[in-house]
C-alpha positions in Angstrom: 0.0 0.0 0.0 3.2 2.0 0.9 4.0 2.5 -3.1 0.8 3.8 -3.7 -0.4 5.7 -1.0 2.7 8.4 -0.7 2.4 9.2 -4.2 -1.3 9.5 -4.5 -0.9 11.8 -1.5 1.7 14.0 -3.2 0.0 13.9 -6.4 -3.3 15.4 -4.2 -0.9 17.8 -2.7 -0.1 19.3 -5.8 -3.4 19.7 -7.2 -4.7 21.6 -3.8 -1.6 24.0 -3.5 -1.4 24.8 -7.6 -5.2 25.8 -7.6 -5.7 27.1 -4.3 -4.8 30.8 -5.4 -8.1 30.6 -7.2 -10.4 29.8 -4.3 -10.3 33.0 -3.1 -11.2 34.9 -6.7 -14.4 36.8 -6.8 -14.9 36.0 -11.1 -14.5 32.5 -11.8 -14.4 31.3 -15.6 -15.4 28.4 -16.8 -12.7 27.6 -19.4 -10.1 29.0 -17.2 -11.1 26.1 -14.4 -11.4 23.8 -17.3 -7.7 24.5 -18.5 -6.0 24.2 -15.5 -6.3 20.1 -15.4 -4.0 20.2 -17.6 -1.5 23.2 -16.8 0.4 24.2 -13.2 -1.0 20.9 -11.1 0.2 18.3 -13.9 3.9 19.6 -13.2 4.4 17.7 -10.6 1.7 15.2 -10.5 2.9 13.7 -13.8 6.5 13.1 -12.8 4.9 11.8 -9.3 2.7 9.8 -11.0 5.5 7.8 -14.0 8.3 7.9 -10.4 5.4 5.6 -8.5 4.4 3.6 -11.1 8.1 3.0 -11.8 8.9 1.8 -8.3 5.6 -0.5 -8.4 6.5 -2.2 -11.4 10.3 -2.3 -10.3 9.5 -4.0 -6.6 6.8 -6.2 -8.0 8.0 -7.5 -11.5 10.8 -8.1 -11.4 12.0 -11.9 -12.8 14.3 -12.3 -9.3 11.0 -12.0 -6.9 9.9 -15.7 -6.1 6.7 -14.7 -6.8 7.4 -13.0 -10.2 9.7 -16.0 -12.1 9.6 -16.0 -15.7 8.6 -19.9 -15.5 5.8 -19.3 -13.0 2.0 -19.9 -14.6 -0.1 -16.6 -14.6 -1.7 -14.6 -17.2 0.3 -11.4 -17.6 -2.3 -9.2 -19.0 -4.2 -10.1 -15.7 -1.1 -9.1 -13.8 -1.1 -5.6 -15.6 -4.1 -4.9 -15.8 -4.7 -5.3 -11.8 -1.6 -3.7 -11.6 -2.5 -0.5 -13.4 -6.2 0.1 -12.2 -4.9 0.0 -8.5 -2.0 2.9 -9.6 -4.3 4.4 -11.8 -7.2 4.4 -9.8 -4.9 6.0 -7.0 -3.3 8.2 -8.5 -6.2 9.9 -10.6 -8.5 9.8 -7.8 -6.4 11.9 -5.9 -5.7 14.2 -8.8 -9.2 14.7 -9.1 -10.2 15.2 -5.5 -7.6 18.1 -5.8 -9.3 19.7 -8.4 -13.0 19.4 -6.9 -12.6 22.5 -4.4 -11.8 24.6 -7.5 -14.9 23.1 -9.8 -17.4 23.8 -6.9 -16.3 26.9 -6.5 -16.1 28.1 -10.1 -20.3 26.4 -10.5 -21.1 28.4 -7.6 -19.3 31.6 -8.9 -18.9 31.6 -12.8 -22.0 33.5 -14.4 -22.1 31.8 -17.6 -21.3 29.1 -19.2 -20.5 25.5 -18.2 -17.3 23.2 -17.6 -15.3 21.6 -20.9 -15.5 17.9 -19.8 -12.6 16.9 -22.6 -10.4 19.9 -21.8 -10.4 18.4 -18.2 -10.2 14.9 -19.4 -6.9 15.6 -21.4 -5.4 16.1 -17.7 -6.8 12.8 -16.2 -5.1 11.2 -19.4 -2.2 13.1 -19.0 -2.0 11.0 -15.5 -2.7 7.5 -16.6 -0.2 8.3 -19.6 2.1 9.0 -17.6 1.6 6.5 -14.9 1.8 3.8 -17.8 4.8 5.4 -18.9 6.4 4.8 -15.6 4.9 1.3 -14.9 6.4 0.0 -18.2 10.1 1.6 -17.4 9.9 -0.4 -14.0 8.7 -3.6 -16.1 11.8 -3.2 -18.7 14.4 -2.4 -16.0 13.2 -4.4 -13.7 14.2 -2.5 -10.7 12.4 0.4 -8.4 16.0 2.5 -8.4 14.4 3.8 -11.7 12.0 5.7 -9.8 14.3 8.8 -9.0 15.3 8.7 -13.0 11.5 9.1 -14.4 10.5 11.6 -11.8 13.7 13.7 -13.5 12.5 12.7 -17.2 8.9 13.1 -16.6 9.4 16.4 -14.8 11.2 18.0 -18.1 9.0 16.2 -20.7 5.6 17.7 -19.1 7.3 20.9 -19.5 8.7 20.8 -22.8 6.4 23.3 -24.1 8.3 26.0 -22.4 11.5 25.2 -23.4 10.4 25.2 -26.9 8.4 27.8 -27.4 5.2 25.6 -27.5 6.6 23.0 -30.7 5.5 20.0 -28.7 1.8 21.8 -28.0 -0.3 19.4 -29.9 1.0 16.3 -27.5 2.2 17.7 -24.4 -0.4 18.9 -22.3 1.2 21.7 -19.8 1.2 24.9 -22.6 2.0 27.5 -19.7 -1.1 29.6 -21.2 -3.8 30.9 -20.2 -7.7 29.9 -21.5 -9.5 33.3 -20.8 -13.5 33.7 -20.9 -14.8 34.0 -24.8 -12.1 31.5 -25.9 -13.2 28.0 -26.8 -11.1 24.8 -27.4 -9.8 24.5 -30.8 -11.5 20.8 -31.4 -8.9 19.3 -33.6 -6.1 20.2 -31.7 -7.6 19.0 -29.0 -8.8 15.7 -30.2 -5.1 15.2 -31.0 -4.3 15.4 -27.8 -6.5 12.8 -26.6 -5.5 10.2 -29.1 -1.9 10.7 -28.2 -2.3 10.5 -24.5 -4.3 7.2 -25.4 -2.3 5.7 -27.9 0.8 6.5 -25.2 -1.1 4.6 -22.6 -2.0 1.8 -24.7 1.3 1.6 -26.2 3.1 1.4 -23.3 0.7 -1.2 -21.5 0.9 -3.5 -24.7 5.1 -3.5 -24.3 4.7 -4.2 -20.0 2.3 -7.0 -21.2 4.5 -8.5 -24.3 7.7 -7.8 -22.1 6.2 -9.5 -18.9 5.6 -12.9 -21.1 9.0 -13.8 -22.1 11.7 -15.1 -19.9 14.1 -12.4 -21.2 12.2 -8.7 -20.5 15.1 -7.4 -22.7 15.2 -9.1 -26.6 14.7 -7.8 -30.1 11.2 -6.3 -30.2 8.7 -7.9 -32.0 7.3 -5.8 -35.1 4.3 -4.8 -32.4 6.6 -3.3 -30.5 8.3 -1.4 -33.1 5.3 -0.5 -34.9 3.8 0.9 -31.2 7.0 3.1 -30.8 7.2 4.0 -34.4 3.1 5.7 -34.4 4.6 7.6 -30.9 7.4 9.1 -32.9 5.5 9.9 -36.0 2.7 11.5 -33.8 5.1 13.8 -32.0 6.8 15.0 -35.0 4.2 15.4 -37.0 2.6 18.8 -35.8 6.7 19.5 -35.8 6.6 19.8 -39.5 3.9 22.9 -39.6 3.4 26.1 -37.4 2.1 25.7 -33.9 -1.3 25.4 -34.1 -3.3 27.3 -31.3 -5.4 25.2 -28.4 -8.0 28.1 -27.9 -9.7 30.4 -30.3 -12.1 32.8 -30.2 -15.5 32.3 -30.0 -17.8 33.1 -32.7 -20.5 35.4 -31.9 -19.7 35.3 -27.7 -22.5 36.4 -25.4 -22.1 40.4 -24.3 -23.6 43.4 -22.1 -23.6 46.7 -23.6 -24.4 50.3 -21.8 -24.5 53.4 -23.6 -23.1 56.6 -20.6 -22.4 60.1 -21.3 -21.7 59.4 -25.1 -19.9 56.1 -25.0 -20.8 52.5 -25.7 -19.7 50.2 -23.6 -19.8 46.5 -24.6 -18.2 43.6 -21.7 -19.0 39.6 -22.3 -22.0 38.4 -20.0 -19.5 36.8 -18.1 -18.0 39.9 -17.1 -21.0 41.8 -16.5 -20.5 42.4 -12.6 -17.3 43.7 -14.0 -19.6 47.1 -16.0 -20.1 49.3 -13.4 -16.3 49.3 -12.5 -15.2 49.9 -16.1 -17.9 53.0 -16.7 -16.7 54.4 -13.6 -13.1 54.2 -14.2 -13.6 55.4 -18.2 -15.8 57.8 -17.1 -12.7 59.6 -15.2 -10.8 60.1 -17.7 -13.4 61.3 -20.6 -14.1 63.8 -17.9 -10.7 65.3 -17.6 -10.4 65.1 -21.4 -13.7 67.4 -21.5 -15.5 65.6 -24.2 -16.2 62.4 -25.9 -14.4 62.7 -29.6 -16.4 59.7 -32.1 -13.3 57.8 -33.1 -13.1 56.9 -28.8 -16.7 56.5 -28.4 -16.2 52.9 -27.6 -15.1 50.9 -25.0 -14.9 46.8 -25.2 -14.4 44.3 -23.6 -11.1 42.0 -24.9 -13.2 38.6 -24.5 -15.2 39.6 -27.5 -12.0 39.9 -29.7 -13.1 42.9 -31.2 -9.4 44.5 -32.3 -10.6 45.6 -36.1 -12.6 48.7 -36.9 -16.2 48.7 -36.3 -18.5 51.5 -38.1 -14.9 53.4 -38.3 -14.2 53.6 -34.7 -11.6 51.2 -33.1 -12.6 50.8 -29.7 -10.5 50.8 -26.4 -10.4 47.2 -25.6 -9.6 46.0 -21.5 -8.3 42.8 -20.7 -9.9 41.3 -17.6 -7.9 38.1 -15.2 -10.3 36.2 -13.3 -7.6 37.1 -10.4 -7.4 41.0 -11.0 -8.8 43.1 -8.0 -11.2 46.1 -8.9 -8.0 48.4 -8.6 -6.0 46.2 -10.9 -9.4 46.4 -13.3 -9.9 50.6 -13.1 -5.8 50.9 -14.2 -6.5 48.6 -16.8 -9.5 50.7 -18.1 -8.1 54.3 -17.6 -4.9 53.1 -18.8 -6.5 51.7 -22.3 -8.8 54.8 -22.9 -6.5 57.2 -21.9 -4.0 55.7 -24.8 -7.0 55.4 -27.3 -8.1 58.8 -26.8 -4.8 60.7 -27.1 -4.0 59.2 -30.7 -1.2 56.6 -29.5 -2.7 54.0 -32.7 -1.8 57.0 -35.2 1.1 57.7 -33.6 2.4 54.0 -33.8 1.1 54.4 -37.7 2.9 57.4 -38.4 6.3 56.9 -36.6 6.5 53.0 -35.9 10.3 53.4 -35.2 9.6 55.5 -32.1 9.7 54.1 -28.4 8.2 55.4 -25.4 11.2 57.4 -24.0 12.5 55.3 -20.6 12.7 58.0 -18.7 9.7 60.7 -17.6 12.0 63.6 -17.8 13.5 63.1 -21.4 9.3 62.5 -22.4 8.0 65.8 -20.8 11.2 67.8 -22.0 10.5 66.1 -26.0 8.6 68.0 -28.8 8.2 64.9 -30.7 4.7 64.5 -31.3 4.6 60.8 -30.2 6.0 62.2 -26.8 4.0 64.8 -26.7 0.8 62.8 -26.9 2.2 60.3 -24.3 2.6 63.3 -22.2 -1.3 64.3 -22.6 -1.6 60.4 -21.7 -0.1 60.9 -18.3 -1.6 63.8 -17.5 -4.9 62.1 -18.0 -3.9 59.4 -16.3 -2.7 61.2 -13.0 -5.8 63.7 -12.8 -7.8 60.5 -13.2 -6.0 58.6 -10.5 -7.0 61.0 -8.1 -10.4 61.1 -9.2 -10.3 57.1 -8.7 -8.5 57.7 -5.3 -5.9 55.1 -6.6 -1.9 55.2 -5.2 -0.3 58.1 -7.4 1.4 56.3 -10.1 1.3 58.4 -13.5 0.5 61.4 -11.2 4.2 61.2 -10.1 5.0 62.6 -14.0 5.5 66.2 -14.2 3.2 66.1 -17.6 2.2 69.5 -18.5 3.6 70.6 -15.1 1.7 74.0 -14.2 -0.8 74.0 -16.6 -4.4 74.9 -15.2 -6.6 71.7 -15.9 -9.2 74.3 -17.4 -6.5 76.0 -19.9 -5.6 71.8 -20.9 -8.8 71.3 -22.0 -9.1 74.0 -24.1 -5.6 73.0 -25.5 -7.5 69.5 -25.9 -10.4 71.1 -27.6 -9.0 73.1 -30.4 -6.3 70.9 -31.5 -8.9 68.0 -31.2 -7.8 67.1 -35.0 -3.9 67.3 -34.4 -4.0 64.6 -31.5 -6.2 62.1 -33.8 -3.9 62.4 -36.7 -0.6 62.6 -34.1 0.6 66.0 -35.7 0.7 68.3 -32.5 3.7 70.5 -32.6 4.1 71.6 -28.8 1.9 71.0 -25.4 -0.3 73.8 -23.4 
């Protein structure tokens, strides 16, 4: 019980601790919950999960044990089989459990929406995989000092992704991304996944059953065996040959909220619609300290509903919202991204893409570029709208337009209304 007990129990460890930073978020998301059985907690339950399976095999296998001689009359796919569904059983179990707290919370808390049963199942599969993996090591070496070895390898394959830039995306699971609301699996992609994670499983049982049958574990393989190992390689390598594909993509026509206040449309996905009032308050200080609403940053939207091209002529603001942001983190994000959209910074990037935000405040304020000096109208926006917010000075600490009356600004702002759409102004207030 020893060999599968400790690692179930780490393996349930490190579903708890990787998730339990979300227990405590306000805006739960369906697809983000989803997601994570196969992200943060599979980084170490994987290895955990190949390193006992590997010491299982090794101690109970192996052709020295009198109870495991090549000669002696059993059925090895019996053998297996019990084998696997006790360190399976185990081991996904507890993977599970640790994931429950998070999927009650994100039914009781998530708006919309509903869980993606085979994004989560790719990370149950991910933990048989790799606990077949690791079972059929300990079979072939027939030892349990092969343990410490796997828990190495199957710590770096399940994170291969990140060294490589995501290459290996289609087969191993952990991406390191994010699934954000108004993203939905990308189906292919994702049915590739599952077929790999079950062809390893299977492939791998198939060698522990084959290599338990013979007096001799290690021989040359049978054409089975080669052909089992051969359809791993070629399904690894294949999504090698092309570009990355992408696991999430957009939704279609994604469910949204829209409010029309002071002049301005604001548009947020349903499942952000406790999120509304915030943004409208936050945009709203900073329309006011720019003294008017101009057409072409009449909009405000939400970045779930992937609206980034023109609409009716006007490009909209867009916000990004984390399930784990605070409202603070949320207003920044809003003021920050209307503030930008308002003073021209898109034609500015059009008409001078060589130019960089200066690194320093002092060299910005002191420039008469006109990139600069619209960044400077930015800040000043910014820091009158912080205060407005009662947010921690953070752009307010920039000396932008340092002594100007906030009246005389806007009246800057007004008559050379044109000059910061088009980026031309030549100096500030």
């Amino acid at each position: 019980m020893f060999p599968v007990l400790v690692p179930g129990l780490l393996i349930l460890a490190a579903a708890l601790s990787q998730t339990s930073e979300m227990w405590s978020w306000r805006h739960q998301v369906w697809i983000h919950t989803s997601a994570k059985f196969h992200e943060e907690p599979l980084i170490l339950a994987a290895p955990v999960a190949a390193a006992g399976a590997a010491y299982y095999a090794g101690r109970l296998t192996d052709a020295s044990r009198i109870f495991a001689q090549p000669n002696s009359p059993r059925n090895d796919g019996q053998l297996v089989t019990r084998h696997l569904l006790t360190l399976c059983g185990f081991f996904t179990g507890a993977y599970v459990v640790g994931m429950v707290p998070m999927v009650v919370l994100t039914a009781l808390r998530a708006p919309t929406g509903g869980p993606h049963v085979l994004v989560m199942l790719v990370g149950v599969l991910a933990v048989v995989a790799a606990t077949s993996v690791g079972y059929t090591a300990g079979v072939l070496t027939g030892t349990a000092w092969i343990s410490p070895l796997m828990l190495v390898l199957g710590f770096l394959a399940i994170q291969l992704n990140g060294f490589s830039q995501g290459l290996f995306l289609p087969a191993v699971p952990v991406t390191h991304g994010i699934a954000s609301l108004g993203e939905v699996p990308n189906t292919p992609v994702l049915l590739y996944r599952i077929a790999f994670l079950v062809l390893l499983s299977t492939a791998t049982v198939i060698v522990a059953v084959r290599s338990l049958s013979r007096p001799r574990r290690w021989k040359i393989p049978s054409l089975l065996s080669v052909g089992l190992v051969g359809a791993l390689v070629f399904t690894i390598l294949v999504p090698l040959s092309g570009s990355s594909p992408k696991l999430y993509a957009d939704a279609a026509n994604p469910p949204r909220t829209c409010r029309t206040v002071s002049g301005v449309e604001y548009c947020v996905h349903s499942g952000h619609r406790a999120r509304l009032d915030t943004i409208v308050s936050a945009a709203r200080a900073v329309y006011e300290q720019y003294g008017s609403v101009p057409e072409r940053a009449s909009r405000v939207r939400d970045a779930s509903l992937g609206e980034s091209t023109r609409t009716d002529g006007v490009t909209p603001a867009r916000v990004t919202m984390h399930a784990s942001n605070p409202p603070t983190m949320l207003t920044r994000s809003v003021q920050n991204s209307v503030a930008f959209r308002l003073v021209g910074t898109g034609a500015c990037r059009q008409r001078y893409p060589e130019r960089k935000q200066p690194a320093r405040s002092g060299a910005l304020v002191n420039s008469s570029h006109p990139a600069d000096i619209a960044t400077e109208l930015a800040y000043w926006l910014l820091g009158r709208a912080e205060k407005t917010a009662e947010l921690p000075p953070r752009f307010g600490a920039v000396p932008a337009f340092e002594g100007s009356d906030p009246q005389e600004v806007r009246a800057w702002i007004a008559e050379h209304e044109r000059q910061i759409a088009t980026c031309t102004l030549e100096s500030g207030p």
